[in-house]
C-alpha positions as CSV (number, residue, x, y, z in Angstrom):
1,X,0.0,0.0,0.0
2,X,1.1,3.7,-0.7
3,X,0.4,6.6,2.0
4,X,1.6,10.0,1.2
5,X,1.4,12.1,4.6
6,X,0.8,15.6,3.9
7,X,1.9,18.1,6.9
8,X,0.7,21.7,6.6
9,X,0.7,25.4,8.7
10,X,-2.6,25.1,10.7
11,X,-4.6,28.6,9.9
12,X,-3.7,31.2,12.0
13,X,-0.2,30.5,11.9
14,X,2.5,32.0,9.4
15,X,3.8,29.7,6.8
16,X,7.6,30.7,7.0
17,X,8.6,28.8,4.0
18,X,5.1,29.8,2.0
19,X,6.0,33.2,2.4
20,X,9.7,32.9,1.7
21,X,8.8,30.9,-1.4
22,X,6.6,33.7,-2.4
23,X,9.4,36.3,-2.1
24,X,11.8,34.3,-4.0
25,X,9.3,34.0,-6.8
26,X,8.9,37.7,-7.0
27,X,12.6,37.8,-7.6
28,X,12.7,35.9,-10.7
29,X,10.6,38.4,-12.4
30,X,7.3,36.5,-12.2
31,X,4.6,39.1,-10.1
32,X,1.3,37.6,-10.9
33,X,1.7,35.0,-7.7
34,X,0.0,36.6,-4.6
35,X,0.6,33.6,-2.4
36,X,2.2,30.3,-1.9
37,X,1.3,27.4,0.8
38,X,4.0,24.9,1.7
39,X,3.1,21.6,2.3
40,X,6.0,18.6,3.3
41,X,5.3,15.7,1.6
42,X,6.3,11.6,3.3
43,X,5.5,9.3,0.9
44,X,5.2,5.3,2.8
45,X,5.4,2.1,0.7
46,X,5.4,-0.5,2.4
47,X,2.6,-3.1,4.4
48,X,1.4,-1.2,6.9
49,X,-2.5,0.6,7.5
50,X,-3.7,3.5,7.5
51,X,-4.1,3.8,10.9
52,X,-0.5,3.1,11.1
53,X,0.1,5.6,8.6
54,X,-2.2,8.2,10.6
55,X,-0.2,7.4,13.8
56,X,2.9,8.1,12.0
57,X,1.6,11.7,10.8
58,X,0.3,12.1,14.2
59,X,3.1,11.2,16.2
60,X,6.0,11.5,14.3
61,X,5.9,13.8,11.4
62,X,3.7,16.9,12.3
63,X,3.7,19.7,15.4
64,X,0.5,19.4,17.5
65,X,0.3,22.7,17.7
66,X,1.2,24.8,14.5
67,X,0.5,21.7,11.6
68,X,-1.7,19.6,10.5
69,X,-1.7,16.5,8.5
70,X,-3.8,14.6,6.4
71,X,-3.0,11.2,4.7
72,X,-4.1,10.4,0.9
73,X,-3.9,6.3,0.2
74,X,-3.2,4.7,-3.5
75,X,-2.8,1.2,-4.8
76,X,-0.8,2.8,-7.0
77,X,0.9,5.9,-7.8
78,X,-1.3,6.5,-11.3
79,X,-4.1,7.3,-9.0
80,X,-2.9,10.1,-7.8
81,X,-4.2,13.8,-9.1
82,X,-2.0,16.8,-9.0
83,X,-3.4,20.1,-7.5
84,X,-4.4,22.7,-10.1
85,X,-1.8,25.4,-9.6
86,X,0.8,23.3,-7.5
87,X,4.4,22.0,-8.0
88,X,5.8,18.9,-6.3
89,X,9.2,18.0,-5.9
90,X,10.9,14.5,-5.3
91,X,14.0,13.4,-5.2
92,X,15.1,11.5,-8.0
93,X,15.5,7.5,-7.7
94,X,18.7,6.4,-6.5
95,X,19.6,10.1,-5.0
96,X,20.3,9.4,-1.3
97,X,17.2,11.1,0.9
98,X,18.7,11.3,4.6
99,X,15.8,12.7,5.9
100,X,13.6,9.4,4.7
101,X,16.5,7.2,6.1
102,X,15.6,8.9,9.9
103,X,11.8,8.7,9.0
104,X,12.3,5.0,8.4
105,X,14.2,4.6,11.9
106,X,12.0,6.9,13.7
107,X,9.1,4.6,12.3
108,X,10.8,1.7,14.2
109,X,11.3,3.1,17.5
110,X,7.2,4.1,17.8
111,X,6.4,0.4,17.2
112,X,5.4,-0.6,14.0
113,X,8.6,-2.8,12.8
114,X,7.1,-3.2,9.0
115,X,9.7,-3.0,6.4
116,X,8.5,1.0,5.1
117,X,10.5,2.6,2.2
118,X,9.9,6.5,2.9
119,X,10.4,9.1,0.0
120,X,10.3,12.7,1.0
121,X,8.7,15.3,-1.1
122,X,7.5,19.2,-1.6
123,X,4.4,20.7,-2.4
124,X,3.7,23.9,-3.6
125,X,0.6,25.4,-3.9
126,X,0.2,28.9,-5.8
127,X,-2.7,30.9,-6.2
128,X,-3.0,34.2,-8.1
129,X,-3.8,35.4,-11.6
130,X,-2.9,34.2,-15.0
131,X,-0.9,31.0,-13.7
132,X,0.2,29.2,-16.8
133,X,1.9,25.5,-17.4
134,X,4.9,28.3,-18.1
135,X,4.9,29.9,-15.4
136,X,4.9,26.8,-13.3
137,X,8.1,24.9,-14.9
138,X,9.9,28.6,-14.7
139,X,9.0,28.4,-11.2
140,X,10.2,24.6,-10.9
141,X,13.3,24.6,-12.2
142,X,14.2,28.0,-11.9
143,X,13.9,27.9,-8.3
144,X,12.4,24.9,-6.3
145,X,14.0,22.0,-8.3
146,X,17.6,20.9,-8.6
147,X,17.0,18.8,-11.8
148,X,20.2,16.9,-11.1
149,X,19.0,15.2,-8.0
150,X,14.9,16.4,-8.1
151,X,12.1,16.0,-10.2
152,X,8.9,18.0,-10.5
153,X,5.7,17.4,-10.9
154,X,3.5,20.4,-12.4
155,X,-0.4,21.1,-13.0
């Protein structure tokens, strides 16, 4: 089974790396963007539940206080549907992801000794006017995507 784990800025909190994001487009020339939501993505394959999966989010991946999370399940990864106006970034197979490799060891020590393969990811979700396909790869791999090691999704 596949989980992706999606952790979030609870309203009423700032999203630091939103509004940095949003800056940092500014700066490449492209205005039309009025804001940007940052969402960390944790992508589990592996046999496990999803109330396994929710107790990871829960426990292990998101701050009780400023995030939330929410948990999406696929049988496989062609199921899934890209956000209108959002760009999602991966690391590339067979680029090292030491953040996934202390996910997967974190994942041990609450309990649930399943063998889990975790692939970290970023989501970007725009809104403002005019946002074209253009806009969005200018965005990607001018700024949010190292296409050496990344790759981005785009809708």
């Amino acid at each position: 089974m596949i989980f992706e784990i999606e952790i979030k800025t609870k309203k009423g909190f700032v999203d630091p790396q939103g509004v940095h994001t949003s800056a940092d487009i500014a700066s490449i020339g492209i205005k039309d963007i009025s804001s940007v939501k940052y969402i960390a993505i944790y992508r589990l394959i592996g046999n496990i539940n999803k109330k396994q999966a929710e107790l990871i989010g829960k426990e292990l991946l998101s701050d009780k206080i400023t995030e939330d999370f929410s948990v999406k399940e696929y049988n496989d990864l062609k199921d899934k549907k890209i956000e209108k106006n959002s760009i999602e970034v991966w690391f590339k197979h067979g680029v090292t992801d030491t953040v996934s490799e202390s996910v997967v060891k974190a994942i041990k020590d609450l309990g649930i000794k399943e063998d889990i393969a975790v692939k970290t990811g970023k989501k970007y979700c725009l809104t403002g006017k005019d946002i074209s396909e253009i806009k969005l790869k200018k965005i990607a791999t001018g700024l949010l995507a190292n296409t050496l090691i990344q790759e981005y999704l785009i809708k």
